[in-house]
Steps between C-alpha positions, in 0.01 A plus 500: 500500500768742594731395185115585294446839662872602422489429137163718479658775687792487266291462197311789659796726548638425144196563328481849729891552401384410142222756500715791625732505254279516185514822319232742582213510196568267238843645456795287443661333801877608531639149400266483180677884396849364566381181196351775325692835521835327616504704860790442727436356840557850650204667259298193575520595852412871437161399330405249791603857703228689281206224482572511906462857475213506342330167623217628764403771245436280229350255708251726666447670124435166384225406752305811439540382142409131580157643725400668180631897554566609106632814593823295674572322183640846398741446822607139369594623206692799676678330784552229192648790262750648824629117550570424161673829478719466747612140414559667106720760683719153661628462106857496442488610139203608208499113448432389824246759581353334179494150616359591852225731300411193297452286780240696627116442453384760275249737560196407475281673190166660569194309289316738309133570580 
């Protein structure tokens, strides 16, 4: 019994560890940029250091969002825009600034009425 409740605790804890470090908003996690945009392990840890930064904001934007407020989609998409500006700004050159850009989710288009 003791060996079952310390494997749940640990799965527990893992899956809580697991949770914490995903990127904030659909946004790229900081190991998926480093495949994508080549980042060093030092940029890697500056964009963990932003989606920290920014991870209670989005999350709280993102419940209003999820309870059906339209008016803080338009604070998604900003606190989305700031992040993925700051992470460009982490680019060592015009081509890596290119690569991180591209791994981005684009913007989404408005449907026309």
């Amino acid at each position: 019994m003791k060996a079952m409740l310390a494997l749940m605790f640990g799965l527990a804890t893992l899956n809580a560890y697991a949770a914490d470090d995903a990127a904030p908003l659909g946004l790229p996690s900081s190991a998926d940029l480093k495949t994508k945009a080549g980042l060093d392990d030092e940029q890697a840890k500056k964009v963990d250091a932003i989606y920290a930064e920014y991870k209670d904001k989005a999350a709280e934007a993102q419940k209003k969002v999820d309870g059906g407020d339209k008016k803080a989609r338009k604070e998604v998409a900003s606190l989305k825009a700031e992040i993925m500006a700051k992470i460009h700004d982490l680019g060592k050159d015009d081509d890596q600034k290119k690569k991180i850009d591209e791994a981005m989710p684009a913007a989404k288009k408005k449907k026309d009425k």
